[in-house]
C-alpha angles and dihedrals in degrees: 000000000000121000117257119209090209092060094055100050075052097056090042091050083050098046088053096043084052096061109042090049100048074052095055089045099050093044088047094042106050097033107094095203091061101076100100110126094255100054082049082063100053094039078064097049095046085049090048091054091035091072094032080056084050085048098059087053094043082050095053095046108046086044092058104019108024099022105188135137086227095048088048098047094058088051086055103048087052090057104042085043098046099047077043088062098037092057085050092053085049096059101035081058096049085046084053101049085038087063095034084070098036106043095025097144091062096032087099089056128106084243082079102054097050081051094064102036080054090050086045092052096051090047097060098031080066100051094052085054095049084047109051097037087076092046093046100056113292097115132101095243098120091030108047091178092059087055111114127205089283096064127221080032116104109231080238093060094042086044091057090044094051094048091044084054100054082054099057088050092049091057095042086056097044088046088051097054089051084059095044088052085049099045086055102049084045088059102036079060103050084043092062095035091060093039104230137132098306084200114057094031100035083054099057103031081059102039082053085043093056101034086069090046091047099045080043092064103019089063093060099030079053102046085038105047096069086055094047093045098049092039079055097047100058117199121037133197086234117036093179090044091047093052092054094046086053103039095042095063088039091062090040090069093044083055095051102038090074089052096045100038113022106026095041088055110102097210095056085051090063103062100036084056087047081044099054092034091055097244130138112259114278121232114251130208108245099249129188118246091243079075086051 
């Protein structure tokens, strides 16, 4: 086959989400003080995008070296199952950082732990469902003209995905709103309570409280958008031209979510730096997610 250049931007994006999340998963893994239920979160994200980031490359080499519908399948299954379960990731986090202000007197609790192990659980439960519908029969092998842009998907199925998806964002962004309500009333407080201006502190201790909130969710409904609206519209005039269009802003947010969520914790800084500097790990206070 021709080289597509496409494909290759695809394999590069891969290889690099590849890296920085097995990066995000090692330092996660083998560092004690990071056991706190959020950074178990975005351990699951990083490993989420970490084999998305494997299933760009798989993609790239069964099309041009073991070109094969069944090769191919199982590519696509990885993928669709693991964004599935980095979106998931995405929304069982801001759940989490949604309860840890609300509820900040009984986050510390054990309730919290057997919430995320049960958020864990549902995340990857879906991901082994998203994974294995492709591989055991809904795909368009045997019917060509049920095929979507994201071929061997069903428009069905990518219609499914692409509906499940716009869930998820609705309740990010409802979830979001609820923080931003919350980070206001947060800083209106401290503001009395220190008794200075409301206004001029209360305003920009809240404007910097909602600009996270609001890159946090712009960056995936942004990646994921072109994705939902092409998995709604059904047929498009280019299917090749579609999948990119769709894939390309997917791995963009694989490629971001380690930068937002893992290397802008400070906590996770500071062992990399201990890391990098040859020192032991350092011991971290147990911080809530509203700090991240």
């Amino acid at each position: 086959l021709a080289l597509n250049p496409w494909d290759v931007v695809l394999c590069i994006s891969g290889t690099i989400i590849s890296c920085e999340n097995a990066i995000v998963v090692v330092v996660i893994f083998y560092t004690p003080a990071l056991r706190a239920p959020m950074f178990l979160l975005i351990g699951s994200l990083a490993t989420a995008d970490l084999l998305a980031g494997v299933g760009l490359m798989l993609h790239f080499a069964f099309e041009y070296f073991t070109p094969s519908e069944a090769v191919r399948l199982l590519a696509v299954g990885l993928l669709v199952s693991s964004f599935t379960a980095s979106v998931c990731s995405l929304l069982a986090i801001t759940i989490d950082r949604y309860l840890a202000l609300y509820n900040a007197l009984t986050y510390y609790s054990e309730r919290t732990v057997t919430r995320t192990y049960i958020m864990l659980l549902l995340t990857w439960g879906a991901f082994l469902c998203h994974g294995l519908l492709p591989v055991l029969g809904w795909n368009c092998l045997r019917e060509p003209s049920a095929c979507s842009a994201v071929r061997p998907l069903t428009r069905s199925h990518l219609a499914l995905l692409s509906a499940s998806l716009l869930a998820v964002l609705a309740a990010m962004l409802q979830l979001y709103v609820q923080i931003c309500r919350v980070v206001r009333r947060h800083a209106h407080h401290i503001a009395v309570q220190r008794h200075l201006l409301a206004g001029s502190h209360d305003g920009s201790a809240a404007r910097k409280g909602i600009a996270t909130p609001a890159v946090i969710l712009g960056t995936p409904a942004c990646c994921w958008l072109p994705f939902a609206v092409c998995g709604l519209l059904g047929r498009c005039g280019s299917p090749a031209l579609c999948a990119y269009a769709t894939l390309l802003p997917a791995a963009f947010g694989s490629l971001l979510n380690p930068v937002i969520y893992a290397f802008g914790n400070r906590e996770i800084q500071k062992v990399l730096w201990a890391a990098c500097c040859g020192c032991g790990c350092p011991s971290l206070p147990f911080r809530s997610p509203s700090d991240v």
